[in-house]
N, C-alpha and C positions, 0 to 999 in steps of 0.2 A: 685402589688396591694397596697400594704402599702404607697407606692412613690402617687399614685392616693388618696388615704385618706389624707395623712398629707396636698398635694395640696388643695384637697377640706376645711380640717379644714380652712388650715392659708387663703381660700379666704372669710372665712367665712357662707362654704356650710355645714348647722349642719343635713345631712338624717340620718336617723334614722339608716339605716343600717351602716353607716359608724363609729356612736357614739358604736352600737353594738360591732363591731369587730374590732375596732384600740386598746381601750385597750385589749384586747383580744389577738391582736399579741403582744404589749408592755410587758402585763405579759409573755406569751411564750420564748420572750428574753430576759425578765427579766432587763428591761428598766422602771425601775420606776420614773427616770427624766423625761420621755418623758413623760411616765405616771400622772406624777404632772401637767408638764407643759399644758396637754390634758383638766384635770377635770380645772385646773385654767381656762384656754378659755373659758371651756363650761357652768362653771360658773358665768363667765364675761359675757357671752352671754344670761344665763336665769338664774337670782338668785334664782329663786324661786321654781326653784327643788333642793328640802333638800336633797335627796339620793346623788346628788355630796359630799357635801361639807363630808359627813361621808365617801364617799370612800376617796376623796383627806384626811383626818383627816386620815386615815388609812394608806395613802400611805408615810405621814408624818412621822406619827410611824415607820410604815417599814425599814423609814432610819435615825429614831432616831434626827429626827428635831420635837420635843414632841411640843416645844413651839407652832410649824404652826399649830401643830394637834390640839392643845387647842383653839388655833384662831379660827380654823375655825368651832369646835364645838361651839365655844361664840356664832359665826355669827348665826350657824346653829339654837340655841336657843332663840335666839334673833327674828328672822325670826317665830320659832315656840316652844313656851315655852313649848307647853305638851310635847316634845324630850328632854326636860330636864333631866330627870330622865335617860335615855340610854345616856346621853352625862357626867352627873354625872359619870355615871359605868367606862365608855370608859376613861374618866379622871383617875379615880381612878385606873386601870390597867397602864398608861401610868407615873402614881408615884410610884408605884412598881417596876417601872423598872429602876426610876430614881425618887428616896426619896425628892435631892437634890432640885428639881426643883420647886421653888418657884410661877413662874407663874401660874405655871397649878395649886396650890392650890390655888389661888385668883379668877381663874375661877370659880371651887367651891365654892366661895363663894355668 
C-alpha cells in the first residue's frame, strides 16, 4: 500500500486519502526523511495550506535541522502574520534547545 501512495505522490496525484495516511505510516516507521521530503511536495504543490509548513517546522526540529524549522515558520508568517505569535512560541522552544543558534533569533525579530 505504501509503494501505491509514494507512486501516486511523486506522479503528482495529491487524494486526500493518501495525504491522510502516508505520513501516518512514515511516523509508524519513524521515517522522518521521507516525512520532510512528503510536507516539502505538498507544500510545493499548494502553499497556501499553513498547517504543512508547521508540521514540516516540526519535523525539522525532530531532527534538530532548527534553522529549516525557523524557515519555514518565516514563510509560514509571512503567508499569515496573525500565526505570528504560535511561530514566536515554537521559535523560542527551538533556542532552548539550541541558545547558540543565531538565525532563529533574527527570525524573532
Amino acid at each position: 500500500m505504501k509503494h501505491l501512495f509514494e507512486s501516486a505522490i511523486n506522479n503528482n496525484i495529491y487524494d486526500s486519502s493518501i495525504i491522510d495516511l502516508l505520513p501516518k505510516i512514515y511516523f509508524e516507521e519513524k521515517d522522518t526523511s521521507k516525512n520532510i521530503h512528503l510536507f516539502e511536495k505538498l507544500i510545493a504543490n499548494d502553499p497556501k495550506k499553513l498547517h504543512y509548513y508547521k508540521i514540516v517546522a516540526e519535523l525539522y526540529k525532530s531532527v534538530q535541522q532548527y534553522d529549516k524549522a525557523g524557515q519555514k515558520l518565516k514563510t509560514m508568517v509571512t503567508l499569515s502574520p496573525e500565526l505570528a505569535p504560535d511561530a514566536a512560541k515554537f521559535c523560542n522552544k527551538m533556542i532552548r534547545l539550541c541558545p547558540m543558534n543565531f538565525s532563529l533569533r533574527q527570525i524573532l525579530i
